[in-house]
PDB file of the backbone (N, CA, C, O) and the ligand in Angstrom, with CONECT records:
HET     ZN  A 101       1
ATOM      1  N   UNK A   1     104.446  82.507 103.294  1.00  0.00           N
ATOM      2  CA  UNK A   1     104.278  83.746 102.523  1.00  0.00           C
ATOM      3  C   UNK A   1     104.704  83.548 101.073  1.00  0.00           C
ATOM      4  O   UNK A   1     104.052  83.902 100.091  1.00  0.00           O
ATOM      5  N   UNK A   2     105.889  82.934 101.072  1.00  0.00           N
ATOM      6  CA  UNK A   2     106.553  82.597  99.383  1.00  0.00           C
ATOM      7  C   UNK A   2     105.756  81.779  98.707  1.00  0.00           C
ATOM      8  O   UNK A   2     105.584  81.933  97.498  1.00  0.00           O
ATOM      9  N   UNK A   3     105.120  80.725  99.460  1.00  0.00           N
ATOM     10  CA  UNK A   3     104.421  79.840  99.072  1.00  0.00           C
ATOM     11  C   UNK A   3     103.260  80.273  98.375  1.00  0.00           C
ATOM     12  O   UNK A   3     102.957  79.895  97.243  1.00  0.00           O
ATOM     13  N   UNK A   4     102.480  81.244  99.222  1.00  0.00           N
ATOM     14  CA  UNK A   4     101.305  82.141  98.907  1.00  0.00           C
ATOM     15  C   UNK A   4     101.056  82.767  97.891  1.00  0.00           C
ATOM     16  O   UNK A   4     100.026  82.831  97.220  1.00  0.00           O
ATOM     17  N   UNK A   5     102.321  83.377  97.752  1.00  0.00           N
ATOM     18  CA  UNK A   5     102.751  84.550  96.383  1.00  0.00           C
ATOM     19  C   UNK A   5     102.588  83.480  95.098  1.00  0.00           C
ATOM     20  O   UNK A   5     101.922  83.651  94.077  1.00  0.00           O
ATOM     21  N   UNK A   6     103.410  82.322  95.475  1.00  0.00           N
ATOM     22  CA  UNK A   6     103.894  81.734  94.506  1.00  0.00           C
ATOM     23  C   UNK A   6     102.048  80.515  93.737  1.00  0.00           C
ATOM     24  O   UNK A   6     101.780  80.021  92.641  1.00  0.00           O
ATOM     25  N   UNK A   7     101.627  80.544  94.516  1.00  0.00           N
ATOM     26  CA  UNK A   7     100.261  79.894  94.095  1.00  0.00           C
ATOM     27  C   UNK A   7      99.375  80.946  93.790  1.00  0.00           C
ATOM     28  O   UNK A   7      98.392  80.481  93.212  1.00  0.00           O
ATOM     29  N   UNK A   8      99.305  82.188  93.935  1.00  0.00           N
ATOM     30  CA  UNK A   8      98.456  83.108  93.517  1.00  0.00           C
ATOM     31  C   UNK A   8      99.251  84.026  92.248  1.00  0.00           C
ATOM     32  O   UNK A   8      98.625  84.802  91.526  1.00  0.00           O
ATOM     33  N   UNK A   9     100.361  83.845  92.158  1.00  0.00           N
ATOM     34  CA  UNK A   9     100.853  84.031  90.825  1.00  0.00           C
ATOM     35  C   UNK A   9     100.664  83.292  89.829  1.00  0.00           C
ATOM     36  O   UNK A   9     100.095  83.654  88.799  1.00  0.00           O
ATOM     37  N   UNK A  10     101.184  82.038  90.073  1.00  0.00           N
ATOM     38  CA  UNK A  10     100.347  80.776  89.360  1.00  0.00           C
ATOM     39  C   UNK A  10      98.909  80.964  88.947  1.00  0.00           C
ATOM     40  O   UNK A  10      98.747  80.983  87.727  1.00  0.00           O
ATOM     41  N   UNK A  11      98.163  81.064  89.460  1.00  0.00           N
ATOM     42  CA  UNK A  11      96.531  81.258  88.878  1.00  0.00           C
ATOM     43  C   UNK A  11      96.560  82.390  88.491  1.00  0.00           C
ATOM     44  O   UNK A  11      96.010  82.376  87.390  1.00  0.00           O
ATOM     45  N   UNK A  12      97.033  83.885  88.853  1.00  0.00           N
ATOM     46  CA  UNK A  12      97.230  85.139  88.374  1.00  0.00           C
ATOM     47  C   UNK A  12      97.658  84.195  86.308  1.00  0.00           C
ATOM     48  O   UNK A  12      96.935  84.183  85.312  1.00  0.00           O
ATOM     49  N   UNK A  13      98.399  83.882  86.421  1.00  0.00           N
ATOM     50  CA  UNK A  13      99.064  83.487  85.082  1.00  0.00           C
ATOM     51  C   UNK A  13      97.926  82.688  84.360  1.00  0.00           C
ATOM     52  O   UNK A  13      97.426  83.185  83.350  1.00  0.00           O
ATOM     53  N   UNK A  14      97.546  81.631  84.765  1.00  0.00           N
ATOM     54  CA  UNK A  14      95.948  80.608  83.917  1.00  0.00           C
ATOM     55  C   UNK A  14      95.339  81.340  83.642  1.00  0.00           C
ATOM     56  O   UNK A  14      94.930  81.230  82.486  1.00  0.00           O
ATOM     57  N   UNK A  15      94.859  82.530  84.413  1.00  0.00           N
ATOM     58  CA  UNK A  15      93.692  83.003  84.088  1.00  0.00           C
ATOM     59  C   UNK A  15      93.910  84.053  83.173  1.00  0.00           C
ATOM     60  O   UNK A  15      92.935  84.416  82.514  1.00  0.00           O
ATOM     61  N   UNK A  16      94.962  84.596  83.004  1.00  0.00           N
ATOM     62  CA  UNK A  16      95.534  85.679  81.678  1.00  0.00           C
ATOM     63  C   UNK A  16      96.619  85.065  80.630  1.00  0.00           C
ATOM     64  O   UNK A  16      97.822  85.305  80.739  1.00  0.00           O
ATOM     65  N   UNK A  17      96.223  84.477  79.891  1.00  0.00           N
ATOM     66  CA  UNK A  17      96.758  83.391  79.717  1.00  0.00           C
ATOM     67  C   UNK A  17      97.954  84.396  78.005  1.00  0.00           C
ATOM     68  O   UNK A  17      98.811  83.884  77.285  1.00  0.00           O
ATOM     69  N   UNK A  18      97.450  85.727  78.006  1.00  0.00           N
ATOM     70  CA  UNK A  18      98.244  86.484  77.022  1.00  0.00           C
ATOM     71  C   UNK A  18      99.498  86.674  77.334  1.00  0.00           C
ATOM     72  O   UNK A  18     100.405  86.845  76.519  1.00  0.00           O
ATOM     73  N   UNK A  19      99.637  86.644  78.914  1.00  0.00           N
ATOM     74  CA  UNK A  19     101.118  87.038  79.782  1.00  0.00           C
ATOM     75  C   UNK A  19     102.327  85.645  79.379  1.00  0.00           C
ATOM     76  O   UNK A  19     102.128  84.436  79.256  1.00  0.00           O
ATOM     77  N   UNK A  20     103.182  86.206  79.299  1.00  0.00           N
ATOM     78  CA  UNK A  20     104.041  84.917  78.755  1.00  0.00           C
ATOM     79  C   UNK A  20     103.932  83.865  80.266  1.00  0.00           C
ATOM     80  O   UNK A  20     103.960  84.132  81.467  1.00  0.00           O
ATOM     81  N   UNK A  21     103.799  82.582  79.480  1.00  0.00           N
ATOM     82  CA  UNK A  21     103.865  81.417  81.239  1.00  0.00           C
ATOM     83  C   UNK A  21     105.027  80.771  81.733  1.00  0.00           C
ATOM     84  O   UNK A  21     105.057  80.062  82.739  1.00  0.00           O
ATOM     85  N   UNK A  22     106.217  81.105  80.810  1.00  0.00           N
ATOM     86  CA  UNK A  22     107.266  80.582  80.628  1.00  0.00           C
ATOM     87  C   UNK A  22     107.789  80.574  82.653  1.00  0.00           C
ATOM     88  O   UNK A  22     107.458  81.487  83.411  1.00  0.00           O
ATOM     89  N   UNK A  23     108.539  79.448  83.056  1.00  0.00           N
ATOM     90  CA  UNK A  23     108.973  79.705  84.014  1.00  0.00           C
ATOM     91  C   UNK A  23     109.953  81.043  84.618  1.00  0.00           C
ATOM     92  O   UNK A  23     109.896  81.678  85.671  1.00  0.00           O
ATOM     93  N   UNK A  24     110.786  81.122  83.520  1.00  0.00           N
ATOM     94  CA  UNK A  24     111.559  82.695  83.651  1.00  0.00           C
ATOM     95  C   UNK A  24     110.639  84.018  84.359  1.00  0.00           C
ATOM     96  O   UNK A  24     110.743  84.634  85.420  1.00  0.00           O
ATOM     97  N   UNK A  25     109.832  84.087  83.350  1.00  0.00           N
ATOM     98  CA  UNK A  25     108.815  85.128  83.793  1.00  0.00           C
ATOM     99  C   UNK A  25     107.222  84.690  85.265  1.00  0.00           C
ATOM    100  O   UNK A  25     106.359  85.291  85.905  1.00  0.00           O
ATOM    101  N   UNK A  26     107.657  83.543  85.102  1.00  0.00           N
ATOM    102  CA  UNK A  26     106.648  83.532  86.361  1.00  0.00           C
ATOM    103  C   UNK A  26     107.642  83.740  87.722  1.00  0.00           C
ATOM    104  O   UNK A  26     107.251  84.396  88.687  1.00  0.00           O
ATOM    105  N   UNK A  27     109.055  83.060  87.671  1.00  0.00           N
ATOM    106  CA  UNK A  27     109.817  83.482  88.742  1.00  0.00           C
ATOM    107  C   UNK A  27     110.400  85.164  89.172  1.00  0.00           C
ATOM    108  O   UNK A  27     110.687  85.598  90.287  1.00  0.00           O
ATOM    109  N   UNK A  28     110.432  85.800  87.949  1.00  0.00           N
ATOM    110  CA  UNK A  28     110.592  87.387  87.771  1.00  0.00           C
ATOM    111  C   UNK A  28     109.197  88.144  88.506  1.00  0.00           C
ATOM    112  O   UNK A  28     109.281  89.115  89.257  1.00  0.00           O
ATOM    113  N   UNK A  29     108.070  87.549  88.156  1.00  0.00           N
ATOM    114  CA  UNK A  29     107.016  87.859  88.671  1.00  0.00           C
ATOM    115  C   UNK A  29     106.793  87.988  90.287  1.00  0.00           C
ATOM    116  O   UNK A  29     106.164  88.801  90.964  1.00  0.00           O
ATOM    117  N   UNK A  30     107.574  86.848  90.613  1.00  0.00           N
ATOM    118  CA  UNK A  30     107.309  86.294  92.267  1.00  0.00           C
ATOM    119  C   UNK A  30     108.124  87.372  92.863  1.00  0.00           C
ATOM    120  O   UNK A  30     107.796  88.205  93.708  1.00  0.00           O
ATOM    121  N   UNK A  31     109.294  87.185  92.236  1.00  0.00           N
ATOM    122  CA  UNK A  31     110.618  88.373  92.770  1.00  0.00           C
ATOM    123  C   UNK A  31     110.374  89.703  93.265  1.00  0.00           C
ATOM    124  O   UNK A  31     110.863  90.319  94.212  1.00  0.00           O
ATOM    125  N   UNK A  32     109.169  90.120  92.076  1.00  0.00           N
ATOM    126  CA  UNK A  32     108.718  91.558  92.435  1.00  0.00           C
ATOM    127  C   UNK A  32     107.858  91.766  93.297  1.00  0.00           C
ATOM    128  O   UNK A  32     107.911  92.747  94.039  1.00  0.00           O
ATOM    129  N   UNK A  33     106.504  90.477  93.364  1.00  0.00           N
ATOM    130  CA  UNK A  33     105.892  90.707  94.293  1.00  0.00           C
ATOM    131  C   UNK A  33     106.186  90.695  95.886  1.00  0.00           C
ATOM    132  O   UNK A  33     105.576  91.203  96.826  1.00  0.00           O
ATOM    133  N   UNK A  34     107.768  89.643  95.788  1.00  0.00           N
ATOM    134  CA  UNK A  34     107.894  89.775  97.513  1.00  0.00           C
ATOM    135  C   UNK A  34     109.201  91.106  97.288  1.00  0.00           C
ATOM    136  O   UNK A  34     110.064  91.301  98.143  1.00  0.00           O
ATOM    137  N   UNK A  35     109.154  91.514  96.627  1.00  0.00           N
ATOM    138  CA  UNK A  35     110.567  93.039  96.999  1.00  0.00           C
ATOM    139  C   UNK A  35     109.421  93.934  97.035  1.00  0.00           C
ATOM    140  O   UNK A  35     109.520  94.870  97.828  1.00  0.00           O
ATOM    141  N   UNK A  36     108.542  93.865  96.470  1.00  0.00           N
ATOM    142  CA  UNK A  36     107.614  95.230  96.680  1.00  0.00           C
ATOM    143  C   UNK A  36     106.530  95.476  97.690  1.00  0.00           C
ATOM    144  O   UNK A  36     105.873  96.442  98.079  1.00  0.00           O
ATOM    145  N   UNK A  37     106.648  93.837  98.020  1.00  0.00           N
ATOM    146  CA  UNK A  37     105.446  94.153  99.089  1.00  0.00           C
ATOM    147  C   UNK A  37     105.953  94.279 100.571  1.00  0.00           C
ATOM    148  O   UNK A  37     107.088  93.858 100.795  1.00  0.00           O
ATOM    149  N   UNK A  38     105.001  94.981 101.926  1.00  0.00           N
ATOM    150  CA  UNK A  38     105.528  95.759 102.497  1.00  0.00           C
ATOM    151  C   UNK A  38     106.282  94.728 103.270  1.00  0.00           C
ATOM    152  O   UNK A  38     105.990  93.572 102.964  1.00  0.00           O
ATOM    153  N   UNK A  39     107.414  94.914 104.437  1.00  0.00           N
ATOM    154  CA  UNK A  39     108.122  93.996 105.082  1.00  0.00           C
ATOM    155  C   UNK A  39     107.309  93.569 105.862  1.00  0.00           C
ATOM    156  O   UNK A  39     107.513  92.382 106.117  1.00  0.00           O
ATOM    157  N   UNK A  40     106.100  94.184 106.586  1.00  0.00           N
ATOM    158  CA  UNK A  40     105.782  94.073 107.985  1.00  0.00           C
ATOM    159  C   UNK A  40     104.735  92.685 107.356  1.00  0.00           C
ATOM    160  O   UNK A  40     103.948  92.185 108.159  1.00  0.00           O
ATOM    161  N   UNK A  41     104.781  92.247 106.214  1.00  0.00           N
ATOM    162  CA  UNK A  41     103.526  91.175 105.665  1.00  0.00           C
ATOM    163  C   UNK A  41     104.490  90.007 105.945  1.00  0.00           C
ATOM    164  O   UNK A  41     104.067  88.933 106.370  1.00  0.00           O
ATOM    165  N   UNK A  42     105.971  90.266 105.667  1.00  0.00           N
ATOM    166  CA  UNK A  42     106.947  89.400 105.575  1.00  0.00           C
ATOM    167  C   UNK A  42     107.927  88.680 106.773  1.00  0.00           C
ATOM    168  O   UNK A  42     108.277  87.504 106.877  1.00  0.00           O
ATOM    169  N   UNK A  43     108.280  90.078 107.791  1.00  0.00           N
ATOM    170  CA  UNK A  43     108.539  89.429 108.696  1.00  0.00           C
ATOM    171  C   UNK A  43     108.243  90.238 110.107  1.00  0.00           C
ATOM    172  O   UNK A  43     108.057  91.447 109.970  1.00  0.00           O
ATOM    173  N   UNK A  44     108.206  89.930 110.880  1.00  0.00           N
ATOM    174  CA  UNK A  44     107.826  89.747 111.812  1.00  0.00           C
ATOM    175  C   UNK A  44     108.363  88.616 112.903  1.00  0.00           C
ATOM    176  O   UNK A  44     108.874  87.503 112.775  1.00  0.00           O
ATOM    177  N   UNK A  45     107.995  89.453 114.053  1.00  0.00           N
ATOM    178  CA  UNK A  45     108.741  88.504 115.365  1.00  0.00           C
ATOM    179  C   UNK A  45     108.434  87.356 115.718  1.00  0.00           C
ATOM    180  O   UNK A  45     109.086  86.573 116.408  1.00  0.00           O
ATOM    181  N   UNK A  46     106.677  87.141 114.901  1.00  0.00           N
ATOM    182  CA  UNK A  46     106.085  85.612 115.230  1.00  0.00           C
ATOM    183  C   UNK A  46     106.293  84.985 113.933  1.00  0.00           C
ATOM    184  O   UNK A  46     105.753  83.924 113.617  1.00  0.00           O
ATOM    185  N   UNK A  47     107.074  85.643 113.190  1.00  0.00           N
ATOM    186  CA  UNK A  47     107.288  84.955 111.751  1.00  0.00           C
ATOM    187  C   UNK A  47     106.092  84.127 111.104  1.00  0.00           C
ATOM    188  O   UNK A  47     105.262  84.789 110.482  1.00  0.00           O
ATOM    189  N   UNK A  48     105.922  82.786 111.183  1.00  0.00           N
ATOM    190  CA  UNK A  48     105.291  81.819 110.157  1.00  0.00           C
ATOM    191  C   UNK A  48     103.882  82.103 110.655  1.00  0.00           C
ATOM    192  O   UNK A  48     102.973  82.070 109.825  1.00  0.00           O
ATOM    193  N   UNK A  49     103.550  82.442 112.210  1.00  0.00           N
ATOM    194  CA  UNK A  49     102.047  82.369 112.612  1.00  0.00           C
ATOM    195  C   UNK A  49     101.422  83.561 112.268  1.00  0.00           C
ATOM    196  O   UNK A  49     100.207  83.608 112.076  1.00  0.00           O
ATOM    197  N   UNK A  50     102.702  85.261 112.106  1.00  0.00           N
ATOM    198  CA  UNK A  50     101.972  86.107 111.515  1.00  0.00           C
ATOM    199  C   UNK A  50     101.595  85.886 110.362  1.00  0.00           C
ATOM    200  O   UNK A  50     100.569  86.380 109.894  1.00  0.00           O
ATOM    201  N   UNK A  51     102.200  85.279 109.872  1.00  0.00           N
ATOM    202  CA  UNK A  51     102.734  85.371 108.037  1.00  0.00           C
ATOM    203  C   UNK A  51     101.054  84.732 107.208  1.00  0.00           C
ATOM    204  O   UNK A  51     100.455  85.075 106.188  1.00  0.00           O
ATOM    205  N   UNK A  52     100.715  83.394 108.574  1.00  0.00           N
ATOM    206  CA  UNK A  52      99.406  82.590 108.407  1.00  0.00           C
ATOM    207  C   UNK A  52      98.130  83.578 108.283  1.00  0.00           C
ATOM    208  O   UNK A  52      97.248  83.562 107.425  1.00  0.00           O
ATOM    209  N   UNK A  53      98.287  84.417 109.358  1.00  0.00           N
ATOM    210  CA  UNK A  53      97.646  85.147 110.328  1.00  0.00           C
ATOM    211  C   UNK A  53      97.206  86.426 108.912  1.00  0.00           C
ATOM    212  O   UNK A  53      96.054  86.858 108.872  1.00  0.00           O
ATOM    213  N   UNK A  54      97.899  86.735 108.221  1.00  0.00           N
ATOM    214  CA  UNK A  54      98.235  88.129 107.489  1.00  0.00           C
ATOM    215  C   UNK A  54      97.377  87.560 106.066  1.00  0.00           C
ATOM    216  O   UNK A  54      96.991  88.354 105.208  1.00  0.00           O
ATOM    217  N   UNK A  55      97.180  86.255 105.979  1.00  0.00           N
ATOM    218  CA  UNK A  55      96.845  86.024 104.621  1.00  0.00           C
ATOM    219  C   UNK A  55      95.771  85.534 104.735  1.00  0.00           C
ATOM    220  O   UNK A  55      95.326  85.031 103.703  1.00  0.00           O
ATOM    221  N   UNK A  56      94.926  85.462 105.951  1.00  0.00           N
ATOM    222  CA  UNK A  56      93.175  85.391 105.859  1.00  0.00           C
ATOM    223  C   UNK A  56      93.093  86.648 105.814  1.00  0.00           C
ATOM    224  O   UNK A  56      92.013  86.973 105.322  1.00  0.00           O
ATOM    225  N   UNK A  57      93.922  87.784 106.182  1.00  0.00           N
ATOM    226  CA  UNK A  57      93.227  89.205 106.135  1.00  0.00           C
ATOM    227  C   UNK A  57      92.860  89.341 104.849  1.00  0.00           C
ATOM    228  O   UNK A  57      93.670  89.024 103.978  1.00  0.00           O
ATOM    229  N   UNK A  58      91.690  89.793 104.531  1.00  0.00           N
ATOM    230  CA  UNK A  58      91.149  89.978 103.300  1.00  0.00           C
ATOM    231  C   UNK A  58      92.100  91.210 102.845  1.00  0.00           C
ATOM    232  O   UNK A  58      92.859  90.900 101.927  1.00  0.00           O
ATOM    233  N   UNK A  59      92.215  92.614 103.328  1.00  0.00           N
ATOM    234  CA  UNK A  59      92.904  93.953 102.761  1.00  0.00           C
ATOM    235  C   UNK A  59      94.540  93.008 102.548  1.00  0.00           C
ATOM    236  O   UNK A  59      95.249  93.396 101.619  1.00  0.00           O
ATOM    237  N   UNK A  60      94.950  92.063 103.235  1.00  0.00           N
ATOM    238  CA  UNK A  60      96.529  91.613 102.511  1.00  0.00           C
ATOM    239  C   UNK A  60      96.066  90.691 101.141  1.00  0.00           C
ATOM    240  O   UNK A  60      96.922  90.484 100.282  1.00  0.00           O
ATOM    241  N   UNK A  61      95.144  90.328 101.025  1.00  0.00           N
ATOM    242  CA  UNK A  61      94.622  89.823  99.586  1.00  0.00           C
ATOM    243  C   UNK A  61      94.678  90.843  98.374  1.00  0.00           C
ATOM    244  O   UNK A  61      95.444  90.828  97.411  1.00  0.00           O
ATOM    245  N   UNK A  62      93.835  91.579  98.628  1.00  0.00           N
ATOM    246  CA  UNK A  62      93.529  92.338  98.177  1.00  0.00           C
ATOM    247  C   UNK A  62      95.235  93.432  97.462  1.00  0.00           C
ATOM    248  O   UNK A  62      95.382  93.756  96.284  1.00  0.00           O
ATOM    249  N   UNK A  63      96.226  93.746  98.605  1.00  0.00           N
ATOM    250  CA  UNK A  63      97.176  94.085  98.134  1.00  0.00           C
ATOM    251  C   UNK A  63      97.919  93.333  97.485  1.00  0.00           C
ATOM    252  O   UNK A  63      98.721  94.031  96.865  1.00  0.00           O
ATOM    253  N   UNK A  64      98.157  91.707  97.204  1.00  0.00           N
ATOM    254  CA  UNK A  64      98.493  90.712  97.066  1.00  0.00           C
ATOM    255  C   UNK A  64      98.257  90.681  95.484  1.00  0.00           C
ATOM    256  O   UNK A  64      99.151  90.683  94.639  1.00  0.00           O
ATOM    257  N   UNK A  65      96.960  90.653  95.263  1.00  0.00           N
ATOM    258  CA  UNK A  65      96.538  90.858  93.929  1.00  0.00           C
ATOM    259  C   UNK A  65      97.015  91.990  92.841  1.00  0.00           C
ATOM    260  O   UNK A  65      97.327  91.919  91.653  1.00  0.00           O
ATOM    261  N   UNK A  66      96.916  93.240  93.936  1.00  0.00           N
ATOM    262  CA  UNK A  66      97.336  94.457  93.261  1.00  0.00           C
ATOM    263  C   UNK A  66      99.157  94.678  92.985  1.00  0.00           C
ATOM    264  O   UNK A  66      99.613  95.460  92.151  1.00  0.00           O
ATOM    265  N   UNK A  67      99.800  93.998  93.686  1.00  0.00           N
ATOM    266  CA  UNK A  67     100.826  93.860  93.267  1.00  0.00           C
ATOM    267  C   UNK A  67     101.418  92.579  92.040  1.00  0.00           C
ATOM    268  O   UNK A  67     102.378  92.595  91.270  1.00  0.00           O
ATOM    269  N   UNK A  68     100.842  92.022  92.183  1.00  0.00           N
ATOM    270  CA  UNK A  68     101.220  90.610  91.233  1.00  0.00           C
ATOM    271  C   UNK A  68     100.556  91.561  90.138  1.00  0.00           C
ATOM    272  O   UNK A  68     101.190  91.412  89.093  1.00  0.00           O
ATOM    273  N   UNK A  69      99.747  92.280  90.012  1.00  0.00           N
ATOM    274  CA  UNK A  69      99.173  92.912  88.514  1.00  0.00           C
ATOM    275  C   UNK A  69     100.067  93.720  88.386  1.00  0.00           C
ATOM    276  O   UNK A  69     100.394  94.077  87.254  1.00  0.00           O
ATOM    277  N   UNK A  70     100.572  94.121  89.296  1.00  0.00           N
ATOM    278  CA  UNK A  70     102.106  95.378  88.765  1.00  0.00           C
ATOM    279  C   UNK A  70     102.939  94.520  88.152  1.00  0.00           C
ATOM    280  O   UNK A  70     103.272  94.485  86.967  1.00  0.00           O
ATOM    281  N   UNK A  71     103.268  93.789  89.103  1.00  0.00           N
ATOM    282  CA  UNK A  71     104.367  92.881  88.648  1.00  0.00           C
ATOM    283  C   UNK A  71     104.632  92.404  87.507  1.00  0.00           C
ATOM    284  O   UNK A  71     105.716  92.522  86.936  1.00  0.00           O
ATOM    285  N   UNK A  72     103.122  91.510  86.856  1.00  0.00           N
ATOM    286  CA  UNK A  72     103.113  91.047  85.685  1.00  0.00           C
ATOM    287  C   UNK A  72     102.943  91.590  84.730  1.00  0.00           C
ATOM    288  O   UNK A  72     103.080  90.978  83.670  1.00  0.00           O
ATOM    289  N   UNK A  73     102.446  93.440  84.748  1.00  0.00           N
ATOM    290  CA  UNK A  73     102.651  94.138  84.033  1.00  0.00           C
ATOM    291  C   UNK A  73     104.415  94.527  83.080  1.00  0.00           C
ATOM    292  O   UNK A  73     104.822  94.582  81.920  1.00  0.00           O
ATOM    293  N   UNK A  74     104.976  94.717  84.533  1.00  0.00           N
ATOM    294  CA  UNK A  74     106.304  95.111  84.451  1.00  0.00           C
ATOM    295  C   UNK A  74     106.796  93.928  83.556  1.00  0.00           C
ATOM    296  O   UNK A  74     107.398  94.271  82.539  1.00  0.00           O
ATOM    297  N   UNK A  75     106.643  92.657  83.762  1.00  0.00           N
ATOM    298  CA  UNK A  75     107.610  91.973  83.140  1.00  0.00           C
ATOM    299  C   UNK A  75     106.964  91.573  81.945  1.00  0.00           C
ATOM    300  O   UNK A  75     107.581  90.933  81.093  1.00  0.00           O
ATOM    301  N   UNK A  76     105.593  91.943  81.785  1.00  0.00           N
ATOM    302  CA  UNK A  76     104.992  91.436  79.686  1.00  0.00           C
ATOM    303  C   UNK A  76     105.979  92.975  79.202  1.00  0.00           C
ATOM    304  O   UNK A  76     106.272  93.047  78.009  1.00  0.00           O
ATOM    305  N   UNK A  77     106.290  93.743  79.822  1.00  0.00           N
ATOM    306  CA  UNK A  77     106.774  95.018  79.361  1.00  0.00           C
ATOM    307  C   UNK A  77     107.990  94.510  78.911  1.00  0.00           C
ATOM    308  O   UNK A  77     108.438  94.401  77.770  1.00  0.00           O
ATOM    309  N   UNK A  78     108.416  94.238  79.923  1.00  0.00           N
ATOM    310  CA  UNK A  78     110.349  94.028  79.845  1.00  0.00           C
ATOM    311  C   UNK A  78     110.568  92.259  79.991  1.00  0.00           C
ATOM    312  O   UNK A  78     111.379  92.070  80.898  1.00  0.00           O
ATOM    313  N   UNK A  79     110.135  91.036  79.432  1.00  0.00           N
ATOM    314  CA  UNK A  79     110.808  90.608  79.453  1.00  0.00           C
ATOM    315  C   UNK A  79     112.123  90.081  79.801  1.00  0.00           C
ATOM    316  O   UNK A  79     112.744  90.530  78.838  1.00  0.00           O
ATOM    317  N   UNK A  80     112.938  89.487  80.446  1.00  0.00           N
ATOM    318  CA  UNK A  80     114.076  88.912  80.579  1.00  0.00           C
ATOM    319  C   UNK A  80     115.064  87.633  79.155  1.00  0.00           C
ATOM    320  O   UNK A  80     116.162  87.127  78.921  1.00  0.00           O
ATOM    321  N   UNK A  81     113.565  87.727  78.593  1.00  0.00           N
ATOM    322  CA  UNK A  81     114.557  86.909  77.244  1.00  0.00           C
ATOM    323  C   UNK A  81     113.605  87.011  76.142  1.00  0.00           C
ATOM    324  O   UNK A  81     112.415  87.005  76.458  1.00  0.00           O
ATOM    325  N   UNK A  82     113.954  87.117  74.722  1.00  0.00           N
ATOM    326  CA  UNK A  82     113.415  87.988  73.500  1.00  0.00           C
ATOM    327  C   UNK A  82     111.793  87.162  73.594  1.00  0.00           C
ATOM    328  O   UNK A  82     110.897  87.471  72.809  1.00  0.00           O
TER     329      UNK A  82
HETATM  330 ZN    ZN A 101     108.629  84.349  79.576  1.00  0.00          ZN2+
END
């Protein structure tokens, strides 16, 4: 799942390339997308096979995306360093 976030944030970032790329803000980025997104994507009783299982679902893509655009909103906003 971290892994997931963390490679689709990554290309979220190449492809908008106005968003700062600095590591600070790509790790601030990741932070928000796994605190905001829902638990039941995260854990679960079959853990790693749901977690597999949850990220061919196209609608967890789809929310996946829509949160990393919050996310990276929030932090071109606010920054963590000038
Ligand atoms: Zn930055």
């Amino acid at each position: 799942m971290e892994e997931l976030v963390f490679s689709k944030v990554d290309e979220y970032l190449k492809a908008n390339q106005d968003l700062c790329q600095c590591e600070r803000c790509r790790l601030d980025i990741c932070a928000i997308v796994l605190n905001s997104f829902p638990p039941k994507y995260i854990v679960s009783d079959k853990g790693e096979a749901y977690s597999r299982l949850a990220a061919l679902n196209s609608q967890f893509k789809v929310d996946l995306v829509t949160a990393i655009i919050q996310a990276a909103n929030e932090v071109k906003k606010n920054p963590r360093h000038s």
